[in-house]
mmJSON file of the N, C-alpha and C atoms, coordinates in Angstrom:
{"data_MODEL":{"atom_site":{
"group_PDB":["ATOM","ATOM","ATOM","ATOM","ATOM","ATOM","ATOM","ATOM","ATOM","ATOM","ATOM","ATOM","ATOM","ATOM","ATOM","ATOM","ATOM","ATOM","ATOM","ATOM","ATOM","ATOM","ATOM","ATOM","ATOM","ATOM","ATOM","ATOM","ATOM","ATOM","ATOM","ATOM","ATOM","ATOM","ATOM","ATOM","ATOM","ATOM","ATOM","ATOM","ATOM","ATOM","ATOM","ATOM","ATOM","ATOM","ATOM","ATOM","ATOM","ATOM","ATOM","ATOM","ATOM","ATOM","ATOM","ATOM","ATOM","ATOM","ATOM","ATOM","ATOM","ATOM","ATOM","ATOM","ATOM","ATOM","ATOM","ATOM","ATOM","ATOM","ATOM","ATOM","ATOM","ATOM","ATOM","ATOM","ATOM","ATOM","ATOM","ATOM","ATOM","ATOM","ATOM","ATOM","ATOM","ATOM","ATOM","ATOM","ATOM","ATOM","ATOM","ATOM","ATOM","ATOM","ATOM","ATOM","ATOM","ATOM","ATOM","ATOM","ATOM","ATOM","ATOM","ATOM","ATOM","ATOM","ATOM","ATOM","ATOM","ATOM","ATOM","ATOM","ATOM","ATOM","ATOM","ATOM","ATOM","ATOM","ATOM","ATOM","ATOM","ATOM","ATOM","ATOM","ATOM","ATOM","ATOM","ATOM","ATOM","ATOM","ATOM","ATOM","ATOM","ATOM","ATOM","ATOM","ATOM","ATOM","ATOM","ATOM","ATOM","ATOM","ATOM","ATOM","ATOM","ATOM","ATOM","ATOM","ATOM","ATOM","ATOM","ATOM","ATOM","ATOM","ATOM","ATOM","ATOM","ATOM","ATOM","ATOM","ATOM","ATOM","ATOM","ATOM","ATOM","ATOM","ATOM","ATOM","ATOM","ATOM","ATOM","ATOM","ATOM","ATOM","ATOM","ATOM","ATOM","ATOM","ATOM","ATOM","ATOM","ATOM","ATOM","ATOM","ATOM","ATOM","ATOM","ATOM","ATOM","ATOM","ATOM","ATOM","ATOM","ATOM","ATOM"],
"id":[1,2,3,4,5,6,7,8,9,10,11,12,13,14,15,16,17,18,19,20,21,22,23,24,25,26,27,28,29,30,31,32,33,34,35,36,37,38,39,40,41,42,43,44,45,46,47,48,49,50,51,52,53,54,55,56,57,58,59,60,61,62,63,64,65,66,67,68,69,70,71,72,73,74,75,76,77,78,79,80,81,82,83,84,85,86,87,88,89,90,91,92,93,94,95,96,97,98,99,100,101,102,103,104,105,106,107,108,109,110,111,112,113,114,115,116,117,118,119,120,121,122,123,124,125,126,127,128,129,130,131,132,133,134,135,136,137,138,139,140,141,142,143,144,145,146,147,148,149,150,151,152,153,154,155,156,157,158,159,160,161,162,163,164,165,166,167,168,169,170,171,172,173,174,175,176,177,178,179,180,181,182,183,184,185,186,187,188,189,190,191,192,193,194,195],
"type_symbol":["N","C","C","N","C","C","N","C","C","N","C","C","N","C","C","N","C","C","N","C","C","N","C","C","N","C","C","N","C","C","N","C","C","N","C","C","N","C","C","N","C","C","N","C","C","N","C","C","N","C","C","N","C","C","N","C","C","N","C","C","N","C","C","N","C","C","N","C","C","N","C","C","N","C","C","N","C","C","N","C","C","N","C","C","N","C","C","N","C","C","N","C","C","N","C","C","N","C","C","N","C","C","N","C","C","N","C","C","N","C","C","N","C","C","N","C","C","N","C","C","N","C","C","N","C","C","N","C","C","N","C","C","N","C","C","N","C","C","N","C","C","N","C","C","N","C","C","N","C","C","N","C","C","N","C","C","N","C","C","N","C","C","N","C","C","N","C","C","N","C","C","N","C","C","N","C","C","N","C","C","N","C","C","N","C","C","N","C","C","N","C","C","N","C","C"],
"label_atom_id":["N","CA","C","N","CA","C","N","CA","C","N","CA","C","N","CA","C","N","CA","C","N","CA","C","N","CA","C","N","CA","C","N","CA","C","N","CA","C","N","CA","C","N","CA","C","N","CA","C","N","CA","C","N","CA","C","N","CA","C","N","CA","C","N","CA","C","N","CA","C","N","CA","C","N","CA","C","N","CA","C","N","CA","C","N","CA","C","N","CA","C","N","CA","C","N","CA","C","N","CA","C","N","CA","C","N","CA","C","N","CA","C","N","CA","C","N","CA","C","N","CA","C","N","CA","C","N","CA","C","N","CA","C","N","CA","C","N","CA","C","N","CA","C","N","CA","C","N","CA","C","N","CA","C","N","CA","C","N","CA","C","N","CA","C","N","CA","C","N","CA","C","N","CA","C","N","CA","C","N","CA","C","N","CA","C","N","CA","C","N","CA","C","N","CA","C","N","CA","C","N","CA","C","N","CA","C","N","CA","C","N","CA","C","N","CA","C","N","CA","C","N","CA","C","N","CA","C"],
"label_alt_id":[null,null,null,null,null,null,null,null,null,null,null,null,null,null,null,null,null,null,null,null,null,null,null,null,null,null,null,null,null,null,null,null,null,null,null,null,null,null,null,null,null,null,null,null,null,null,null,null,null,null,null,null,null,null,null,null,null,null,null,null,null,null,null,null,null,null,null,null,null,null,null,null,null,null,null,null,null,null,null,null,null,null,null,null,null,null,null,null,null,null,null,null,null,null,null,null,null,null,null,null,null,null,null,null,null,null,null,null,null,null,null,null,null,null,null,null,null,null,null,null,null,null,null,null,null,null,null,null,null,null,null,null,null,null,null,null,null,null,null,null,null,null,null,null,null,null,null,null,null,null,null,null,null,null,null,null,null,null,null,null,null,null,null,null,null,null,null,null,null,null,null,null,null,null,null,null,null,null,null,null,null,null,null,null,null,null,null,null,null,null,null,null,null,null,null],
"label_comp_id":["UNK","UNK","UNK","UNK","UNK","UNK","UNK","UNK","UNK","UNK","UNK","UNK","UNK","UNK","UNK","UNK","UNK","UNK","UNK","UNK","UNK","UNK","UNK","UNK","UNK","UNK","UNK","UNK","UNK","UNK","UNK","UNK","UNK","UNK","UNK","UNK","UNK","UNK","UNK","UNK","UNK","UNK","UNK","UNK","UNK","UNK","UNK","UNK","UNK","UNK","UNK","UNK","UNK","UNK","UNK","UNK","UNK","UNK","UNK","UNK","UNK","UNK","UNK","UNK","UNK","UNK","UNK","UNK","UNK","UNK","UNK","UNK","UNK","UNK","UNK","UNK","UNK","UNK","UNK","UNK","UNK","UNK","UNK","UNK","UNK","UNK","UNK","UNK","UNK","UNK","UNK","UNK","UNK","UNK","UNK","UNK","UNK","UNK","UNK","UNK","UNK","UNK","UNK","UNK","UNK","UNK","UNK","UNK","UNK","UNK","UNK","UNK","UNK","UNK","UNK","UNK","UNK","UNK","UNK","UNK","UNK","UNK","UNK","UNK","UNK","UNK","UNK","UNK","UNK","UNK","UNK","UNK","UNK","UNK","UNK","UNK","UNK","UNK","UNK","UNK","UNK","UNK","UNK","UNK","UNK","UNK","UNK","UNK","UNK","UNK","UNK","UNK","UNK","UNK","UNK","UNK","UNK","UNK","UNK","UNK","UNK","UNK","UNK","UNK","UNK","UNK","UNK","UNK","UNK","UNK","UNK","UNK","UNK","UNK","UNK","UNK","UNK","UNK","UNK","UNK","UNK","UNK","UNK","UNK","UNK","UNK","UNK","UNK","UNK","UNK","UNK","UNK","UNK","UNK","UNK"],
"label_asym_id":["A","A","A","A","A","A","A","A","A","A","A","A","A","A","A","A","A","A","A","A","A","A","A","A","A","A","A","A","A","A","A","A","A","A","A","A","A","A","A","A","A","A","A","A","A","A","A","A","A","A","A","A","A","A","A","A","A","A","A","A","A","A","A","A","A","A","A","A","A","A","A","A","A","A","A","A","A","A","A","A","A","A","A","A","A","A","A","A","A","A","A","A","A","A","A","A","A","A","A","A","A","A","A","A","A","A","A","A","A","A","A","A","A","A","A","A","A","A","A","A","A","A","A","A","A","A","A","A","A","A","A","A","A","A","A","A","A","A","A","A","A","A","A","A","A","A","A","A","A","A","A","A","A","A","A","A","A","A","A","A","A","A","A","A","A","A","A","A","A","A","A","A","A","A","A","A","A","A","A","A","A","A","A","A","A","A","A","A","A","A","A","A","A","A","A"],
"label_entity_id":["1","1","1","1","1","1","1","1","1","1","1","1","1","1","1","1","1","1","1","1","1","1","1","1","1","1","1","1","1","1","1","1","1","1","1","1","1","1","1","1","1","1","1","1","1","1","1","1","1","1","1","1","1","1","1","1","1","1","1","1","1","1","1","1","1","1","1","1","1","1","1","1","1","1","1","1","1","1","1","1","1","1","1","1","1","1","1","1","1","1","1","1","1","1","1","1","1","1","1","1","1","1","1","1","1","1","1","1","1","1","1","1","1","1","1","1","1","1","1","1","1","1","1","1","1","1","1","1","1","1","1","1","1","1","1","1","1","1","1","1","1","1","1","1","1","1","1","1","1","1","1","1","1","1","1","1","1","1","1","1","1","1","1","1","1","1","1","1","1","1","1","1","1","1","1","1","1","1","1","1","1","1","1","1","1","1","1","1","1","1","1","1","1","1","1"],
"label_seq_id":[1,1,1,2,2,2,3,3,3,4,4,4,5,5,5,6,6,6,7,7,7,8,8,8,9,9,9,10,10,10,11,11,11,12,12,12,13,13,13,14,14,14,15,15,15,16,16,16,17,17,17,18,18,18,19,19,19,20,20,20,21,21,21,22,22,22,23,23,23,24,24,24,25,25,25,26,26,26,27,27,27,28,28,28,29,29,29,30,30,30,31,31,31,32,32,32,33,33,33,34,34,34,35,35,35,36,36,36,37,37,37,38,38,38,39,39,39,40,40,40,41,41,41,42,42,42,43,43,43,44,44,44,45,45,45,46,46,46,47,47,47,48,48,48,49,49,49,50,50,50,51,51,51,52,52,52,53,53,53,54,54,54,55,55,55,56,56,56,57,57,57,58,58,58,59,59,59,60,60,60,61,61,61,62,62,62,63,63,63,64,64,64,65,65,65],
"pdbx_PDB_ins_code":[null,null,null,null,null,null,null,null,null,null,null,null,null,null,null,null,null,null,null,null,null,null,null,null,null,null,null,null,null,null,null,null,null,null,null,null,null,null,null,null,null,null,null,null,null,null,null,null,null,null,null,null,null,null,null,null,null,null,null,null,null,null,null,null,null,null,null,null,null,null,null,null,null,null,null,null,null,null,null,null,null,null,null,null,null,null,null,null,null,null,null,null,null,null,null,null,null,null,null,null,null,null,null,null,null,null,null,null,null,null,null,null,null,null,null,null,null,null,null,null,null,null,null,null,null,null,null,null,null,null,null,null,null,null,null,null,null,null,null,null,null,null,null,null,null,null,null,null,null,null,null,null,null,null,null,null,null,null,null,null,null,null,null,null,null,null,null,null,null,null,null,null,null,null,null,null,null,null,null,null,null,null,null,null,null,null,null,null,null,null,null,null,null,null,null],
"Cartn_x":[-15.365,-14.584,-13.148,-12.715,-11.087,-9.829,-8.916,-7.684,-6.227,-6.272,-5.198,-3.791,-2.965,-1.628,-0.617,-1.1,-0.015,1.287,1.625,2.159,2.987,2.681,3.021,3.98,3.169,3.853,4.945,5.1,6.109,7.032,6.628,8.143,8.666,7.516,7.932,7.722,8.449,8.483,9.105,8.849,9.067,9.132,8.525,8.803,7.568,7.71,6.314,5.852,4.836,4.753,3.342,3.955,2.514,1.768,0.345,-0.232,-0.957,-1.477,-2.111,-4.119,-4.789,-6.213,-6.866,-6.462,-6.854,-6.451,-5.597,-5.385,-4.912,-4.457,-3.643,-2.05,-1.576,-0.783,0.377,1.635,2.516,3.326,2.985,3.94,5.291,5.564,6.89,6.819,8.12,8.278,9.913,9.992,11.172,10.898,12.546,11.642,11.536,11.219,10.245,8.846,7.796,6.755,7.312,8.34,8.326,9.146,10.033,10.666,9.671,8.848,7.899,7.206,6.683,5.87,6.615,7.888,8.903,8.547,9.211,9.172,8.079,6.667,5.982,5.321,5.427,5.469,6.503,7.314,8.397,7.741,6.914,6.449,5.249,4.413,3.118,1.847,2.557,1.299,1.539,0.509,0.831,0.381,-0.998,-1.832,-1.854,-0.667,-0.798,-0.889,-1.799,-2.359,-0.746,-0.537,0.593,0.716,0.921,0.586,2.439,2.495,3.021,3.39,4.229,4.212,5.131,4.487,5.122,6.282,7.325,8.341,7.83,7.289,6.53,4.862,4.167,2.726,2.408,1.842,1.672,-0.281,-0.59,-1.8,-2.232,-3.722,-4.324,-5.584,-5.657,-6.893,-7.706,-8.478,-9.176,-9.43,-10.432,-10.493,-10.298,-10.236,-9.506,-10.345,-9.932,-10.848,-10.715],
"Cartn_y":[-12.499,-13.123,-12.626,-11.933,-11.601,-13.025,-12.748,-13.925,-12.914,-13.786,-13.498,-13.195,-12.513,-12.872,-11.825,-12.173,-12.025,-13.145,-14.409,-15.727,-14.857,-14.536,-14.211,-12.368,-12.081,-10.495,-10.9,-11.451,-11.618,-12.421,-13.315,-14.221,-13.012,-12.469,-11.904,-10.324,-9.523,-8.594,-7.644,-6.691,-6.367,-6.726,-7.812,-8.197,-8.825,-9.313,-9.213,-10.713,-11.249,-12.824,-12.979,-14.439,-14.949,-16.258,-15.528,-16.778,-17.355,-19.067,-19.293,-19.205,-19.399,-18.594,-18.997,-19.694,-19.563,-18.171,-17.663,-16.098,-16.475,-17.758,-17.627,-18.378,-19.416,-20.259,-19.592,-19.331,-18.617,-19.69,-19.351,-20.124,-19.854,-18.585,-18.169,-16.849,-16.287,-14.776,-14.415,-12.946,-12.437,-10.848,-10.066,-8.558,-7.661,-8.57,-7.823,-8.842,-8.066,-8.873,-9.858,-9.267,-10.13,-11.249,-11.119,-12.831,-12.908,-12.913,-13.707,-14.605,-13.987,-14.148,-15.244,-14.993,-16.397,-17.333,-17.283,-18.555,-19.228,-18.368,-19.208,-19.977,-19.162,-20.187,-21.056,-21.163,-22.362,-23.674,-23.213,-24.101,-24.572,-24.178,-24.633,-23.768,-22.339,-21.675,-20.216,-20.471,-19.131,-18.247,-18.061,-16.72,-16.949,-16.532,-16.177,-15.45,-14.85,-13.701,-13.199,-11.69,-11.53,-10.2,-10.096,-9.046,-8.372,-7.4,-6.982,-6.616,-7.099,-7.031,-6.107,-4.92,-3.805,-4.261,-3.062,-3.337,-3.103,-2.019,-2.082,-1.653,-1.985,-1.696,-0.166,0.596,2.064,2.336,2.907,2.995,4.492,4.011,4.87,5.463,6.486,7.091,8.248,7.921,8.877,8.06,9.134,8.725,9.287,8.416,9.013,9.81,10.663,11.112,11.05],
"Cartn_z":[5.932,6.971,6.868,8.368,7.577,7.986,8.095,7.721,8.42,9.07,10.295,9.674,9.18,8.489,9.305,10.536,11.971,11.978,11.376,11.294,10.233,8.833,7.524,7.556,8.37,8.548,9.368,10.125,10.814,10.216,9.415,8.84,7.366,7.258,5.897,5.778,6.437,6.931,5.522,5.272,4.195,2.168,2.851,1.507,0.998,-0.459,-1.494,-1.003,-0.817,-0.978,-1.893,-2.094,-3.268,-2.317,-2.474,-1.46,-2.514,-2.608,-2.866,-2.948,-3.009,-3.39,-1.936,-1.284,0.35,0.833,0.541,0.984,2.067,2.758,4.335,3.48,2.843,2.615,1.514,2.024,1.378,0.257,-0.576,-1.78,-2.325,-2.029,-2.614,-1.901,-1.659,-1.561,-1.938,-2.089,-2.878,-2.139,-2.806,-2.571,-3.466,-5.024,-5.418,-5.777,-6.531,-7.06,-7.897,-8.839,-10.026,-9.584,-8.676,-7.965,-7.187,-6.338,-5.543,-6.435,-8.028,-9.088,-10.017,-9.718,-10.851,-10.254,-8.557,-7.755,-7.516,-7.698,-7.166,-8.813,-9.744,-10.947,-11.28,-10.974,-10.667,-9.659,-9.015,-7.848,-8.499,-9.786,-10.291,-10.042,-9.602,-9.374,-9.912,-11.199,-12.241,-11.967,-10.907,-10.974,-9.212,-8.604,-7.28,-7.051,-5.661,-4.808,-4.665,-5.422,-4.482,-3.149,-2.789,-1.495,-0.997,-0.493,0.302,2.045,2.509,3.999,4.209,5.127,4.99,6.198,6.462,7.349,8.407,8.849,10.287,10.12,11.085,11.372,11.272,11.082,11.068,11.102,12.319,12.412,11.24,10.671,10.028,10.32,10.806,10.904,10.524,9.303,8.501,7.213,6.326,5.12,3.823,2.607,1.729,0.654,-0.6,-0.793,-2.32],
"occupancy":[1.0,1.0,1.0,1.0,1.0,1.0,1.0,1.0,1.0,1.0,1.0,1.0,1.0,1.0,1.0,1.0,1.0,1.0,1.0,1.0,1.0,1.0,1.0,1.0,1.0,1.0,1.0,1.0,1.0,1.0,1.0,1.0,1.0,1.0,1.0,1.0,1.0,1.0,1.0,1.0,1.0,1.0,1.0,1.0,1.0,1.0,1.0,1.0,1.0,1.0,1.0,1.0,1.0,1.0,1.0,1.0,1.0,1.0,1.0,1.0,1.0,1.0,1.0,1.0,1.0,1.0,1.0,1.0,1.0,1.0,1.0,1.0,1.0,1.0,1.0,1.0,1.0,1.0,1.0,1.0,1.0,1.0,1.0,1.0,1.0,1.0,1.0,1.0,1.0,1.0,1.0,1.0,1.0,1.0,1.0,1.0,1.0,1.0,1.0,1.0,1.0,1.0,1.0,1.0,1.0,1.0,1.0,1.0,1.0,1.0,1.0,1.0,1.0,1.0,1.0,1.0,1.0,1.0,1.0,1.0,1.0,1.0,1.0,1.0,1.0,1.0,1.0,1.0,1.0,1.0,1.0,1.0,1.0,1.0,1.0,1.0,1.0,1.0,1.0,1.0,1.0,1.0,1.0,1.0,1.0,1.0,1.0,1.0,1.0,1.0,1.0,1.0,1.0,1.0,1.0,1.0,1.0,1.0,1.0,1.0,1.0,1.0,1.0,1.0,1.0,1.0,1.0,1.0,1.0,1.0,1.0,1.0,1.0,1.0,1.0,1.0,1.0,1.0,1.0,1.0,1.0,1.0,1.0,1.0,1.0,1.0,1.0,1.0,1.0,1.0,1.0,1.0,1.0,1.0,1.0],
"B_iso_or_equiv":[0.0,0.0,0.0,0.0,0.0,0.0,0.0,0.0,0.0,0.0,0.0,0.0,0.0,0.0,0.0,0.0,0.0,0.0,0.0,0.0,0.0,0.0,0.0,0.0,0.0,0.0,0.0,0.0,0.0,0.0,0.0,0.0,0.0,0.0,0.0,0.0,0.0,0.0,0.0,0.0,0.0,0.0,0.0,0.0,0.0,0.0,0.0,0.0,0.0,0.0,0.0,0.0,0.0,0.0,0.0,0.0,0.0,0.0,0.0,0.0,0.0,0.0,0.0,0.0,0.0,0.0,0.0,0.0,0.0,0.0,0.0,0.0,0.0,0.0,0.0,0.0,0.0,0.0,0.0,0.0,0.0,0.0,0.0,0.0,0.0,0.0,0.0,0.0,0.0,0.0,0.0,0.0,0.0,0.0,0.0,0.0,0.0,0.0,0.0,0.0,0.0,0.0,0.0,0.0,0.0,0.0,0.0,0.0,0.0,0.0,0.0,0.0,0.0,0.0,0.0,0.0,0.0,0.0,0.0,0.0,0.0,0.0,0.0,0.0,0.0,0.0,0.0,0.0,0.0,0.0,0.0,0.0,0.0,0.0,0.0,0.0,0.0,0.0,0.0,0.0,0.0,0.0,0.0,0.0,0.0,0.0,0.0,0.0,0.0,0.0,0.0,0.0,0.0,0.0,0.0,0.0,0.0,0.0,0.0,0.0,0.0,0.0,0.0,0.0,0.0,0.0,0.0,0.0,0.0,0.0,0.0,0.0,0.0,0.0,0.0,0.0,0.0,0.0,0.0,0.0,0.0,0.0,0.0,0.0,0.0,0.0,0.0,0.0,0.0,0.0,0.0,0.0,0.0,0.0,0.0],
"pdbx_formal_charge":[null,null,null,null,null,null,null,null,null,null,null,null,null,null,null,null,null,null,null,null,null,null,null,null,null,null,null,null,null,null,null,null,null,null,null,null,null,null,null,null,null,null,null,null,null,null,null,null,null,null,null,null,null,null,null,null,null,null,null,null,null,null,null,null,null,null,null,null,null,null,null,null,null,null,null,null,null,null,null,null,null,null,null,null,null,null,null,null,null,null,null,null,null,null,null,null,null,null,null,null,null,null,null,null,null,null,null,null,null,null,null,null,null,null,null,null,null,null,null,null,null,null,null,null,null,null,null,null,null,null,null,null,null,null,null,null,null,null,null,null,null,null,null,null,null,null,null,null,null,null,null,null,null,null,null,null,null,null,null,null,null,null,null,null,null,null,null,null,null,null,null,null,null,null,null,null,null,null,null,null,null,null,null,null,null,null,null,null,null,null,null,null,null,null,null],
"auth_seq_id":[1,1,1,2,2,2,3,3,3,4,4,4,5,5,5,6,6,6,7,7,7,8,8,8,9,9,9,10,10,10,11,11,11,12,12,12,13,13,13,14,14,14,15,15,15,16,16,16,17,17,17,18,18,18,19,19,19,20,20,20,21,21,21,22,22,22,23,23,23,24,24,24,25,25,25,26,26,26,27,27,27,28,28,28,29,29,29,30,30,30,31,31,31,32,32,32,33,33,33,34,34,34,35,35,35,36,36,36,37,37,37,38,38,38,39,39,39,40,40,40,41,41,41,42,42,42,43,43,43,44,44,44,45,45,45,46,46,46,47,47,47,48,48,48,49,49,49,50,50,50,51,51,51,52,52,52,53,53,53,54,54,54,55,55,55,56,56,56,57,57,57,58,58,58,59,59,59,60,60,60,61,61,61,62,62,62,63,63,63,64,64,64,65,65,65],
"auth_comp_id":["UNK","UNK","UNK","UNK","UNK","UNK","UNK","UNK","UNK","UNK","UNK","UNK","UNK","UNK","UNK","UNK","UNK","UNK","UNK","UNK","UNK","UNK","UNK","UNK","UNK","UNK","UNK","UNK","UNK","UNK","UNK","UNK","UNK","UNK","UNK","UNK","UNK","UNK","UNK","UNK","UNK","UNK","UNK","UNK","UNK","UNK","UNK","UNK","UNK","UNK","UNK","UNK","UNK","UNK","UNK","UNK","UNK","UNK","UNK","UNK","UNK","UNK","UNK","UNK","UNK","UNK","UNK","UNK","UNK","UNK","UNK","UNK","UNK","UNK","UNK","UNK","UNK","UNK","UNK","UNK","UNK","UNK","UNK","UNK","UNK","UNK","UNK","UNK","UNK","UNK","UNK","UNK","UNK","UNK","UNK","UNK","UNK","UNK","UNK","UNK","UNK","UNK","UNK","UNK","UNK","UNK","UNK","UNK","UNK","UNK","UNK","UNK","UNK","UNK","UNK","UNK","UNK","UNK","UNK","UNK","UNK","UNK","UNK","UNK","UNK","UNK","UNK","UNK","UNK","UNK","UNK","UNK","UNK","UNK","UNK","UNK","UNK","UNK","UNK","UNK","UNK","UNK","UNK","UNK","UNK","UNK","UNK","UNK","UNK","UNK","UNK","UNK","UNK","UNK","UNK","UNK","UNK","UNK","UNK","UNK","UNK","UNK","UNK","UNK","UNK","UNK","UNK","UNK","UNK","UNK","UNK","UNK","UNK","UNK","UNK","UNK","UNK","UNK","UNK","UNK","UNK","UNK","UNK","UNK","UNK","UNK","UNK","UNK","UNK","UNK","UNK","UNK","UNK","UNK","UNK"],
"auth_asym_id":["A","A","A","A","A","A","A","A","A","A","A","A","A","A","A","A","A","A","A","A","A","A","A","A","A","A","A","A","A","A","A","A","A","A","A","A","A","A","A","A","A","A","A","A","A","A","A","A","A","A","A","A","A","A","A","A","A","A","A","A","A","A","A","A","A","A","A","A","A","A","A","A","A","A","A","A","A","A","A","A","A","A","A","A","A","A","A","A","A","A","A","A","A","A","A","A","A","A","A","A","A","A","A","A","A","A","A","A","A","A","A","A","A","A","A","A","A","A","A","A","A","A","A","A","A","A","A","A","A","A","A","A","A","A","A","A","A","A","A","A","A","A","A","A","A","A","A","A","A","A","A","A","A","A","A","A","A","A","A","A","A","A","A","A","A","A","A","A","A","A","A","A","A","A","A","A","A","A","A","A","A","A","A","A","A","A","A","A","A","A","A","A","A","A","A"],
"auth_atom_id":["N","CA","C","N","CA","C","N","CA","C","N","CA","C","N","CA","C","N","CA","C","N","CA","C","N","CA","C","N","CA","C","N","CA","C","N","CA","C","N","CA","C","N","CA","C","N","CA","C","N","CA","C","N","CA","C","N","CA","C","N","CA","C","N","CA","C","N","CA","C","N","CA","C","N","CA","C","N","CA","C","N","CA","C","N","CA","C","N","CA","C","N","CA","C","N","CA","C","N","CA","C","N","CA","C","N","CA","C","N","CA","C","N","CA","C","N","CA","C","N","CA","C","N","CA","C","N","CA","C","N","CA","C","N","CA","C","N","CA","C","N","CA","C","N","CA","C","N","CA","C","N","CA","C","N","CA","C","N","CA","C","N","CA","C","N","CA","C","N","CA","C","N","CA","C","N","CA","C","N","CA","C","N","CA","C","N","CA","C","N","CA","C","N","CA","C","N","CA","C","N","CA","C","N","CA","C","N","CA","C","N","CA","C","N","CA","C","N","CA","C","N","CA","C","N","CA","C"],
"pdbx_PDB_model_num":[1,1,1,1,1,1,1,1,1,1,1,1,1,1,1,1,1,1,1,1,1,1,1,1,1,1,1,1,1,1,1,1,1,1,1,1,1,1,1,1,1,1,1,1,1,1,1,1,1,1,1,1,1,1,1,1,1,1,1,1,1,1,1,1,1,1,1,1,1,1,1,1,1,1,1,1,1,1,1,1,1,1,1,1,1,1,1,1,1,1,1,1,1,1,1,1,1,1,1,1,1,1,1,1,1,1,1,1,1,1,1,1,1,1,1,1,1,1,1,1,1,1,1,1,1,1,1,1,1,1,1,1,1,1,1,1,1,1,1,1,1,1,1,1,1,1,1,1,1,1,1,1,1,1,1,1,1,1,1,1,1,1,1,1,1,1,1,1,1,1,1,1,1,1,1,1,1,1,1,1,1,1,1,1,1,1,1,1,1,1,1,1,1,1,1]
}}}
């Protein structure tokens, strides 16, 4: 099943965020990993999903090898 993070790319546009294990719900973000990764263990959540939201969209077509 995929997970919409059209809401998340847009508030967090360049930068690292830590979601909780729903994979939609943003717990902390920074711009790097390791502050997205403080804050959101500051908040009670030690092993957050952390991801990157790039600055703009860039289509890909082909495969890798």
């Amino acid at each position: 099943m995929s997970i919409d993070w059209t809401k998340i790319y847009t508030q967090y546009k360049g930068l690292w965020v830590a979601l909780k294990d729903d994979e939609k719900t943003v717990v902390a973000s920074g711009k790097t990993a390791k502050e997205a990764l403080d804050k959101a263990t500051k908040k009670g959540y030690p092993e957050p999903i952390l991801t990157h939201m790039p600055k703009e969209l860039v289509a890909y077509v082909g495969f890798g090898l």
